[in-house]
Residue frames as qw, qx, qy, qz and C-alpha x, y, z in Angstrom:
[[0.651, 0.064, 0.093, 0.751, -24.77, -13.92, -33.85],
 [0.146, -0.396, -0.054, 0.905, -24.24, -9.87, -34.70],
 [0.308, 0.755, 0.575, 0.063, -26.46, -7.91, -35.98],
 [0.129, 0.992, -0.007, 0.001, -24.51, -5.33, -36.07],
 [0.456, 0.741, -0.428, 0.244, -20.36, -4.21, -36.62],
 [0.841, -0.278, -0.256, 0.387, -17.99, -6.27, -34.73],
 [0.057, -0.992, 0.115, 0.002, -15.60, -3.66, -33.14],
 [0.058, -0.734, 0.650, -0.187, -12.92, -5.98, -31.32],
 [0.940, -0.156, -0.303, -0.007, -12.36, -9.47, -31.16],
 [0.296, -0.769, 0.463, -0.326, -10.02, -10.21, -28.60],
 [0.835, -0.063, -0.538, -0.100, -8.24, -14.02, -27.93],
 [0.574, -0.690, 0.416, -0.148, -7.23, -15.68, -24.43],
 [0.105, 0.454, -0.861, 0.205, -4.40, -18.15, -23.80],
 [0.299, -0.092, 0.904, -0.291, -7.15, -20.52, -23.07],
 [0.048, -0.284, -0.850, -0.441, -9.05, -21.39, -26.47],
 [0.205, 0.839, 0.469, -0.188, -12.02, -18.41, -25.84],
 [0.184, 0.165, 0.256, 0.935, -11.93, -15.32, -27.59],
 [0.004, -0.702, -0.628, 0.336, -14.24, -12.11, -26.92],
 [0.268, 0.087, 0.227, 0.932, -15.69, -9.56, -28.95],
 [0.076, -0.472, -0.367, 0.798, -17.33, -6.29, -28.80],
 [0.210, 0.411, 0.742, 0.486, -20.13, -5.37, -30.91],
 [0.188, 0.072, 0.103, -0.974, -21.91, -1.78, -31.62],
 [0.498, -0.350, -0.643, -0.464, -25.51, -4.31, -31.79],
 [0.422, -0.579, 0.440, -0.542, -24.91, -3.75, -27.48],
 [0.791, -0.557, 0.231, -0.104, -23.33, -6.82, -26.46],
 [0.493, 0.690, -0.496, -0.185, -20.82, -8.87, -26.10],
 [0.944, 0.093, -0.269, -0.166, -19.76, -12.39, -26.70],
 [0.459, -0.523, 0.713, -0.085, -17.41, -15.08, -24.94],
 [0.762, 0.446, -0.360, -0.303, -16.46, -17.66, -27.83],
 [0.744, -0.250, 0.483, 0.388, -14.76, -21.14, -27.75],
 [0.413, 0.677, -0.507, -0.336, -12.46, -20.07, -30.77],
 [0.285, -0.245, 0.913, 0.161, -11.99, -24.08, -31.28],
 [0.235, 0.526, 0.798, 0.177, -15.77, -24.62, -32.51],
 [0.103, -0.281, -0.372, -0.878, -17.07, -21.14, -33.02],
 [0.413, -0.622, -0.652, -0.134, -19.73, -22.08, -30.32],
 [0.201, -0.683, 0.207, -0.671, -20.90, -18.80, -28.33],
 [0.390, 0.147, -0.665, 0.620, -20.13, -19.39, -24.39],
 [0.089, -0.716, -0.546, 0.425, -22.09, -16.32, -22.95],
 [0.076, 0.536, 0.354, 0.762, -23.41, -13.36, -24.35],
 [0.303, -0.494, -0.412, 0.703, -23.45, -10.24, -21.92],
 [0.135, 0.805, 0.501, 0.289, -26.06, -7.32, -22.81],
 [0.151, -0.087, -0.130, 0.976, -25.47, -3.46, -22.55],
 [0.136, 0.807, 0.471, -0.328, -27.73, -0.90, -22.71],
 [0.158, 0.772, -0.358, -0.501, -25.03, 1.22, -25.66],
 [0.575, 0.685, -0.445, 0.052, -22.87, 0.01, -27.88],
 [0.835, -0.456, 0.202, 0.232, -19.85, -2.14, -26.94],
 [0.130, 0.920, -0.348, -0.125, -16.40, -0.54, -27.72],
 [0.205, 0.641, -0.711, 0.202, -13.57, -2.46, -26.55],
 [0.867, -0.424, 0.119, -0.232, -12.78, -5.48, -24.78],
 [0.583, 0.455, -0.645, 0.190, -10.44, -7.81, -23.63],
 [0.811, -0.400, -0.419, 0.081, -8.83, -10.18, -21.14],
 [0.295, -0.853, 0.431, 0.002, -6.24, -9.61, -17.89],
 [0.035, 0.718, -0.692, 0.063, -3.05, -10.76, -18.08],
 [0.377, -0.003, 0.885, -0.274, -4.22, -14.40, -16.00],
 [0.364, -0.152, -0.672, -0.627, -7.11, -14.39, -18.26],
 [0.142, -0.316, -0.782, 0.517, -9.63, -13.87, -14.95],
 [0.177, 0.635, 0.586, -0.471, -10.92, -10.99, -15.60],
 [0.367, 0.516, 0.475, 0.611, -12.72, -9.74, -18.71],
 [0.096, 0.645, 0.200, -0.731, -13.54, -5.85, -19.12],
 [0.266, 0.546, 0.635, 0.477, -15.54, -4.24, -21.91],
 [0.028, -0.407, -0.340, 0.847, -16.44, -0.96, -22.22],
 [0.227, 0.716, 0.630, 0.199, -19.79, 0.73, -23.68],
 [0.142, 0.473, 0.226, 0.840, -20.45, 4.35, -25.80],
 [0.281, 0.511, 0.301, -0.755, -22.41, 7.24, -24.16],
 [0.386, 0.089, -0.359, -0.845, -25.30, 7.04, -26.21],
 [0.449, -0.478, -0.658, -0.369, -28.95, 6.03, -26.50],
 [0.334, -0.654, 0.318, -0.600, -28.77, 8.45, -23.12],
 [0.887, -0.426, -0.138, 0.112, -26.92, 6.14, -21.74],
 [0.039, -0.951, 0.297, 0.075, -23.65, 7.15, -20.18],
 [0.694, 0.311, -0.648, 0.030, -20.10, 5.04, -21.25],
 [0.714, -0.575, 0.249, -0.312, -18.92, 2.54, -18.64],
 [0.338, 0.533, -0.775, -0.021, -16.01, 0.44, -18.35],
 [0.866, -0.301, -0.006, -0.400, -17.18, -3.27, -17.11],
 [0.242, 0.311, -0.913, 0.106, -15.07, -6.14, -15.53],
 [0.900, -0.135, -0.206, -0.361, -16.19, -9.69, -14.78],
 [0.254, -0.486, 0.834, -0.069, -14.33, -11.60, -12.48],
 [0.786, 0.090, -0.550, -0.267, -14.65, -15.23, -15.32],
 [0.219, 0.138, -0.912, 0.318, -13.97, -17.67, -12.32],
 [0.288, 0.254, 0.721, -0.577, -17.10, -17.02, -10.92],
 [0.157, 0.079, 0.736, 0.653, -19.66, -18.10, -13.14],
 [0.137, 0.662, 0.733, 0.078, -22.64, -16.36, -12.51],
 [0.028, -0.649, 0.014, 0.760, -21.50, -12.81, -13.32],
 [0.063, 0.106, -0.709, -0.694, -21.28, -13.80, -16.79],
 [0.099, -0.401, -0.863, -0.290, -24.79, -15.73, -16.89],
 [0.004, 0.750, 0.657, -0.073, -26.39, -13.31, -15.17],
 [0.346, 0.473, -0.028, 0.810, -24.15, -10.56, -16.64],
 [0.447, -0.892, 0.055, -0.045, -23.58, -8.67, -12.86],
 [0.682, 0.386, -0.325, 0.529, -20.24, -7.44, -13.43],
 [0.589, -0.673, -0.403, 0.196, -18.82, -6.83, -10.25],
 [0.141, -0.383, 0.156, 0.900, -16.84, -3.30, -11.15],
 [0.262, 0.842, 0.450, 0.142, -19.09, -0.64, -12.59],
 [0.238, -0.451, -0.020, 0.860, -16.78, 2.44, -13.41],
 [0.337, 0.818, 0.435, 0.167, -18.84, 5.28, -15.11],
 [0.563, 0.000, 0.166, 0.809, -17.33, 7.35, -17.46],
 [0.141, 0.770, 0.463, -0.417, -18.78, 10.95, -17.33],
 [0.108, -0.689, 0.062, 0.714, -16.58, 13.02, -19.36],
 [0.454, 0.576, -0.555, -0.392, -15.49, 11.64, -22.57],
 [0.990, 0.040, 0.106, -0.084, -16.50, 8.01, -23.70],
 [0.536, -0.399, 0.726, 0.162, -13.55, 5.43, -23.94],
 [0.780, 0.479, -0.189, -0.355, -13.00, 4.30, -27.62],
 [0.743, 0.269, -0.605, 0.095, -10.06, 1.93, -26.60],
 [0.648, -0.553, 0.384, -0.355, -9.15, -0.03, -23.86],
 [0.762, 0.352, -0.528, 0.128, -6.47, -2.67, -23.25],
 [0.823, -0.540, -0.135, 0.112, -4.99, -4.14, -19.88],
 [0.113, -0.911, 0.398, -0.006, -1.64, -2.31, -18.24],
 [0.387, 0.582, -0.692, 0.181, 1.64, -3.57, -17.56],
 [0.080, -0.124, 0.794, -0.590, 0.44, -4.91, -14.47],
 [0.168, -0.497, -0.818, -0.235, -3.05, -6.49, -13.91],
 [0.243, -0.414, -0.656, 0.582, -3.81, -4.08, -11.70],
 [0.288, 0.611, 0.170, -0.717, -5.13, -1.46, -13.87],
 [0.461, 0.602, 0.649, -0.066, -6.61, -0.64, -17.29],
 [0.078, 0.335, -0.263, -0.902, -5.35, 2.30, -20.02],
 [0.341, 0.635, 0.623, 0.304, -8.08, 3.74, -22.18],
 [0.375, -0.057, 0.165, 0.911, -8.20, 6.00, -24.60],
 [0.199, 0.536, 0.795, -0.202, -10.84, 8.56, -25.30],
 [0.393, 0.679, 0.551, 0.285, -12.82, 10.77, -27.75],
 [0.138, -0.987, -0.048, 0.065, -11.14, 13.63, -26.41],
 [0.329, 0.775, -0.447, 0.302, -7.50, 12.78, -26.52],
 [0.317, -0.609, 0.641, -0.343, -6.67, 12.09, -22.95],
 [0.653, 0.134, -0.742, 0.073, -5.45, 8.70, -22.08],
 [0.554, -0.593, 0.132, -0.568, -6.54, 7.48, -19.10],
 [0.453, -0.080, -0.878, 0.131, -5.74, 4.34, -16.00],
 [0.674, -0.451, 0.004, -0.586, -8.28, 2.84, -13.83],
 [0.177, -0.333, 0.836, -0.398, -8.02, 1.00, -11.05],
 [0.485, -0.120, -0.706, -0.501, -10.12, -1.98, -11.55],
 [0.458, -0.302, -0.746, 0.378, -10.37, -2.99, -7.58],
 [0.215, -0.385, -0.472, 0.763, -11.11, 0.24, -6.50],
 [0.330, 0.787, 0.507, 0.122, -12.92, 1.86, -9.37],
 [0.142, -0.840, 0.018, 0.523, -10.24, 4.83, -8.78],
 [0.671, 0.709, 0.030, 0.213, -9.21, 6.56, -11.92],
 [0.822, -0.160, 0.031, 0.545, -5.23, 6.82, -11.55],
 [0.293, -0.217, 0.432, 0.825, -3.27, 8.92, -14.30],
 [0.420, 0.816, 0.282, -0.279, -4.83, 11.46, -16.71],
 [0.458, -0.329, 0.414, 0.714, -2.83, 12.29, -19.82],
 [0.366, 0.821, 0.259, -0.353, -3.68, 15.10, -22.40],
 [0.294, -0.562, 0.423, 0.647, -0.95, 15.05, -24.59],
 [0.192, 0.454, 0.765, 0.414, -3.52, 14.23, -27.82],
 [0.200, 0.173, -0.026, -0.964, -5.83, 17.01, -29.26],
 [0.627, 0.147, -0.338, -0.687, -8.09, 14.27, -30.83],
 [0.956, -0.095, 0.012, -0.279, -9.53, 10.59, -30.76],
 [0.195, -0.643, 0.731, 0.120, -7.67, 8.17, -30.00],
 [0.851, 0.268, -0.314, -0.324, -7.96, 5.25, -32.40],
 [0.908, -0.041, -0.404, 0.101, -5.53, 2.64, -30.87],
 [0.425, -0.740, 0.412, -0.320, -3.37, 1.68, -28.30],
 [0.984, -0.007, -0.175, -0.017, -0.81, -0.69, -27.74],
 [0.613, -0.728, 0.307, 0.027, 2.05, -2.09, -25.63],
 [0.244, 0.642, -0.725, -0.058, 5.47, -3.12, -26.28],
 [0.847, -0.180, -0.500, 0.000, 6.33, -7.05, -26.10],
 [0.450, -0.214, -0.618, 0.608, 7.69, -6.37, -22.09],
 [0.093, -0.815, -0.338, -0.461, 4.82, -3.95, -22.15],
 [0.339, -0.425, -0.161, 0.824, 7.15, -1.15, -19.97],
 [0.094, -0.188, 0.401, 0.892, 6.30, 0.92, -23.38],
 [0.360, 0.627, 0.631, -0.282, 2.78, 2.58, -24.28],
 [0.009, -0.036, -0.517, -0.855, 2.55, 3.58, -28.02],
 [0.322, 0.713, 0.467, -0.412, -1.38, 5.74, -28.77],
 [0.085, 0.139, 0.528, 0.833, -2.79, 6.61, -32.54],
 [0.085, 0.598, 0.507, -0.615, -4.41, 9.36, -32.27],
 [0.366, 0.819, 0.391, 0.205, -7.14, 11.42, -35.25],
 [0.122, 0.964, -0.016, -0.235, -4.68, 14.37, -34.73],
 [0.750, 0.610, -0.225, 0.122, -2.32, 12.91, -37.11],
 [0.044, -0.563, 0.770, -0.297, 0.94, 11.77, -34.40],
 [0.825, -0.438, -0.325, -0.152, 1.20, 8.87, -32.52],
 [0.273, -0.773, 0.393, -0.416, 2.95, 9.52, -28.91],
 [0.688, 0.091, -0.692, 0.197, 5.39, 6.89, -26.38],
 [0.435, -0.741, 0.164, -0.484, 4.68, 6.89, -23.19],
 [0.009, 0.202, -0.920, 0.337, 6.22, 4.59, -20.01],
 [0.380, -0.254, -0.835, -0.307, 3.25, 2.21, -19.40],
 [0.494, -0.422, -0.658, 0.380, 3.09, 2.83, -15.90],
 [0.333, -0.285, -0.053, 0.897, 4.21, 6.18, -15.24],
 [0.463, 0.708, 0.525, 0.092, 2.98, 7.76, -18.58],
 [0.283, -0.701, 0.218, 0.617, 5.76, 9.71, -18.65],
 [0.708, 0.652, 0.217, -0.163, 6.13, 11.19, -22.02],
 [0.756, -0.344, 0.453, 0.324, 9.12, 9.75, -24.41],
 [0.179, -0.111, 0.520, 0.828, 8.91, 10.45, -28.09],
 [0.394, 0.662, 0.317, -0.553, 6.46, 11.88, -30.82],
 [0.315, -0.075, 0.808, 0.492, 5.84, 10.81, -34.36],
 [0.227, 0.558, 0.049, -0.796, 4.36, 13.10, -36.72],
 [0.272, 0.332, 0.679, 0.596, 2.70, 12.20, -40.18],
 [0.188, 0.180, -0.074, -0.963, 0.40, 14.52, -42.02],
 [0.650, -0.234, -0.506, -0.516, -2.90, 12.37, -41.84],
 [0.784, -0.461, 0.100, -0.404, -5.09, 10.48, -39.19],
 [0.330, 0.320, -0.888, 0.025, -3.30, 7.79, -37.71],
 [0.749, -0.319, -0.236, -0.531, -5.62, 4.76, -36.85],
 [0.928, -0.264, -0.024, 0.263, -3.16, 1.68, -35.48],
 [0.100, -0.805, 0.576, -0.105, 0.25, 2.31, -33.73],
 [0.961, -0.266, -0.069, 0.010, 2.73, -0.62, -33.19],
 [0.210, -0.792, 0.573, 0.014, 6.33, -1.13, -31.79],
 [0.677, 0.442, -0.588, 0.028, 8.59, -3.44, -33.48],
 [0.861, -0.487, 0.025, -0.143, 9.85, -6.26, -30.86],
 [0.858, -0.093, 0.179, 0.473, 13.33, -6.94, -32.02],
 [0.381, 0.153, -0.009, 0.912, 14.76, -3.69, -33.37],
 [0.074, -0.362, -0.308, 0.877, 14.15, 0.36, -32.45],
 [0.026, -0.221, -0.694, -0.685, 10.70, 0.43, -35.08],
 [0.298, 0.282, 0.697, -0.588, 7.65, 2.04, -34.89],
 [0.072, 0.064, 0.654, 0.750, 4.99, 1.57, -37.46],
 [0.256, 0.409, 0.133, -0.866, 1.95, 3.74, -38.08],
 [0.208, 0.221, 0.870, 0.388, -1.17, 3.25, -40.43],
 [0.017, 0.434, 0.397, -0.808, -3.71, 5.28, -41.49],
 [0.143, 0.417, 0.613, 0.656, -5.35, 7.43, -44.17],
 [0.347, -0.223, -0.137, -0.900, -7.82, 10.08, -45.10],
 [0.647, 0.191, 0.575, -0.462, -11.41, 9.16, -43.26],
 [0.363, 0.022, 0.922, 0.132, -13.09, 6.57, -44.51],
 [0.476, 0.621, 0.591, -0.197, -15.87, 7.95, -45.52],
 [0.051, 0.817, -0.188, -0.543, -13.49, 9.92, -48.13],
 [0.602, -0.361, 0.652, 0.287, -12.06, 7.11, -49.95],
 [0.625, 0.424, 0.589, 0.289, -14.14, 6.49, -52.87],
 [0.416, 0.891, 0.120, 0.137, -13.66, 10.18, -54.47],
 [0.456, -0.726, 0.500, 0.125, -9.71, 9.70, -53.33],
 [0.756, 0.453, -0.466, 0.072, -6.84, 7.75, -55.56],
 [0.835, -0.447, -0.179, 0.265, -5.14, 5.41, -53.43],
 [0.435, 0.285, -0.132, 0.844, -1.56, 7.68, -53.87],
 [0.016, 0.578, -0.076, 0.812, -3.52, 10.62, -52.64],
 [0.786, -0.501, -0.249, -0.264, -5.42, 8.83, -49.96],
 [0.202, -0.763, 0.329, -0.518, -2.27, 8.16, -48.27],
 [0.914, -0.317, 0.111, -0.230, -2.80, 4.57, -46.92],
 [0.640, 0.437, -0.606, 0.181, 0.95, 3.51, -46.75],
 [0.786, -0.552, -0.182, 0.212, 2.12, 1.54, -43.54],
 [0.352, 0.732, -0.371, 0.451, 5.37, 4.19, -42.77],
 [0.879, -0.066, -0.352, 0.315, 8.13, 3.03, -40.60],
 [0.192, -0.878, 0.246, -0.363, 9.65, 5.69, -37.67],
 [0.548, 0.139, -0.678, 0.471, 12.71, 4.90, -35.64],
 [0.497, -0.745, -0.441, -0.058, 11.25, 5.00, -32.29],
 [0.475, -0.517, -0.143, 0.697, 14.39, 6.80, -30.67],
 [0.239, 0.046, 0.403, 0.882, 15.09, 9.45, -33.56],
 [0.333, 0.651, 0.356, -0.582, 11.20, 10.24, -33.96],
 [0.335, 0.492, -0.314, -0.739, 12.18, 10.05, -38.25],
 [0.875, 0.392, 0.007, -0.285, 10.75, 8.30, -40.98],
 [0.323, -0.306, 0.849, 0.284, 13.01, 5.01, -42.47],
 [0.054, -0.067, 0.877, 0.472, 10.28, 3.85, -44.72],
 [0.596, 0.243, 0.177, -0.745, 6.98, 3.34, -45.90],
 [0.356, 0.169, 0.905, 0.159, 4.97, -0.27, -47.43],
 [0.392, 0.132, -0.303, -0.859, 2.51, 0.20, -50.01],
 [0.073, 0.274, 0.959, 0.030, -0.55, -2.34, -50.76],
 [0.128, 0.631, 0.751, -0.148, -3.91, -1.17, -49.42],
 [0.105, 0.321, 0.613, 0.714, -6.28, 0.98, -51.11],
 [0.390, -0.723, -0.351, -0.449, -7.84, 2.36, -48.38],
 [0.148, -0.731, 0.468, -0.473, -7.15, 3.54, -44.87],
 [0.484, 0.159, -0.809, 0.293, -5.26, 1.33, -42.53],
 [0.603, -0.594, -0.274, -0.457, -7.46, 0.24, -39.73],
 [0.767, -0.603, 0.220, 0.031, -5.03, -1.78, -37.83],
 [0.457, 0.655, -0.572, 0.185, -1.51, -2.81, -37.36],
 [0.828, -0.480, 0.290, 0.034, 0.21, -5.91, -35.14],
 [0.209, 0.649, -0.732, -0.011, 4.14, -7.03, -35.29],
 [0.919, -0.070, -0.328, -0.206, 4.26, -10.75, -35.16],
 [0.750, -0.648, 0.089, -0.097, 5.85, -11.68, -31.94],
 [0.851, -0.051, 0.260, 0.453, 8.63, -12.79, -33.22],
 [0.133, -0.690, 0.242, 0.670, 9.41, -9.46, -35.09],
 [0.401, -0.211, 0.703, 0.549, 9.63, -10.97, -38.51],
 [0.029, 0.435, 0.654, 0.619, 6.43, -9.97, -40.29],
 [0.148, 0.132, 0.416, -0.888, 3.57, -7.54, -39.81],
 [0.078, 0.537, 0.839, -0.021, -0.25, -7.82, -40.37],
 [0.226, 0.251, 0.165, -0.927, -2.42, -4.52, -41.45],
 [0.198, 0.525, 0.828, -0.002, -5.91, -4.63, -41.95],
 [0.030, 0.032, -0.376, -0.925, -7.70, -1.88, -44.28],
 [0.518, 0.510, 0.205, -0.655, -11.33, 0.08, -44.85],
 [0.326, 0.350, -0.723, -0.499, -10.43, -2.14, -48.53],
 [0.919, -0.023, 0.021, -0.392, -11.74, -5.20, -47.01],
 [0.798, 0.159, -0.517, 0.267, -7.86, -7.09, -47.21],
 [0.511, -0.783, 0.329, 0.134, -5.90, -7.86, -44.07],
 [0.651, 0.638, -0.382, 0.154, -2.01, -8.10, -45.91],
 [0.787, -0.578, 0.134, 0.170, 0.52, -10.18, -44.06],
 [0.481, 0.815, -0.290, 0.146, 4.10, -9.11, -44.60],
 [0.816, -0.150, 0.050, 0.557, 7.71, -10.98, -44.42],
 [0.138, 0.960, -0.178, -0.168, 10.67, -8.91, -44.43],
 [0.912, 0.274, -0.103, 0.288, 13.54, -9.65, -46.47],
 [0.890, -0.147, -0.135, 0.410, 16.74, -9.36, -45.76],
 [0.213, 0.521, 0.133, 0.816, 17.51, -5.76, -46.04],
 [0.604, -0.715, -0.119, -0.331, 15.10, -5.01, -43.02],
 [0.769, -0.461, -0.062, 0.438, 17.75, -6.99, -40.53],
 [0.699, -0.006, 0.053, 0.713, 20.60, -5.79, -42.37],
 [0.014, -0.889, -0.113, -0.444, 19.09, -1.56, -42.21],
 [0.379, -0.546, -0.315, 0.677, 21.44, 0.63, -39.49],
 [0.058, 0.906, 0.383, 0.172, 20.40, 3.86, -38.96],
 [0.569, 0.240, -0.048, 0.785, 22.91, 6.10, -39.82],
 [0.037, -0.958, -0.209, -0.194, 23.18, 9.21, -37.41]]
């Protein structure tokens, strides 16, 4: 098993899951028994990972470091000896700025990651050609994630916004401003919601009250660009955030050590934003 931090677990539509581990590799699980599949070495760290769209082809991507440089990998899972003898058959090397997230487009046909600089990036996975370049961050980006008809790219980024882009395009759409890091971004599936998470760094927390620390989940109308609200709970900085497909609850996970699952009551439906 890991020997080191799990970064990303990742499930498919076909009973595996895959996650990404900073011990340099990373796993292919049946998530029915917990029994490992295949285990694919790096030579870094392993950032990010995840499946396409078909669930064919995995990609993962590894840090620059231990002078090694980052690299975004894809396995084509139908053929089984790329995995066993881990020879992914796309190598794209990243030179400039390593890739701390990475998630599959609107289309299989490319890749958006985000990176330690700011810029958001797509890659062609067939051709190794980087696409689109977007700079519209000053800092890390800490997540990334798509709307549920993923036309709509929401990015939390360390300089304290998170930004909307068109998925495809990357044309830029709105901007949502708080006054602290923001780690997870998500878009609401049934009404105009975006919701943000975050906090002081982590490594600040323990000489921090939770009030000052900041760690509320806060609620932005996604057209308007203003606050509507804010959850309390955790006690530390929000790591992640996911809307439950259905729209009716949300899920944030915390540097505390709880993941809180939240219903909304009846007041949520019955909110119009009054402009």
């Amino acid at each position: 098993w890991y020997q080191r931090r799990v970064r990303e677990a990742v499930v498919s539509t076909q009973s595996t899951g895959v996650t990404a581990s900073a011990d340099q590799s990373c796993i292919i699980w049946d998530t029915e028994t917990g029994k490992i599949l295949h285990k694919m070495a790096a030579k870094s760290p392993v950032r990010s990972c995840g499946y396409s769209l078909t669930n064919d082809i995995l990609c993962f991507t590894t840090d620059k470091a231990m002078s090694q440089p980052c690299f975004i990998k894809f396995y084509d899972l139908r053929d089984k000896d790329q995995v066993i003898t881990n020879s992914p058959f796309r190598d794209i090397q990243v030179d400039d700025s390593k890739v701390n997230r990475m998630i599959w487009g609107t289309v299989e046909d490319y890749v958006i990651t985000g990176h330690e600089n700011g810029q958001i990036c797509q890659y062609d996975w067939k051709s190794g050609e980087r696409l689109r370049v977007d700079h519209s961050h000053e800092s890390l980006i800490k997540d990334l994630q798509l709307s549920k008809d993923r036309t709509m790219l929401i990015s939390a980024s360390k300089d304290t916004t998170a930004k909307l882009f068109d998925a495809k395009t990357f044309h830029f759409l709105k901007s949502y401003k708080t006054d602290r890091p923001v780690n997870s971004a998500a878009i609401s599936p049934i009404k105009h919601h975006i919701l943000l998470g975050g906090g002081q760094e982590a490594m600040e927390v323990t000489t921090s009250h939770a009030k000052s620390g900041k760690f509320e989940a806060r609620f932005f109308h996604l057209i308007f660009e203003e606050e509507i609200g804010r959850v309390k709970g955790h006690f530390g900085p929000i790591n992640t955030l996911a809307f439950h497909p259905n729209g009716k609850q949300y899920s944030s996970g915390a540097e505390d050590g709880y993941v809180r699952i939240h219903d909304f009551d009846q007041s949520y439906y019955d909110f119009e934003y009054d402009f």
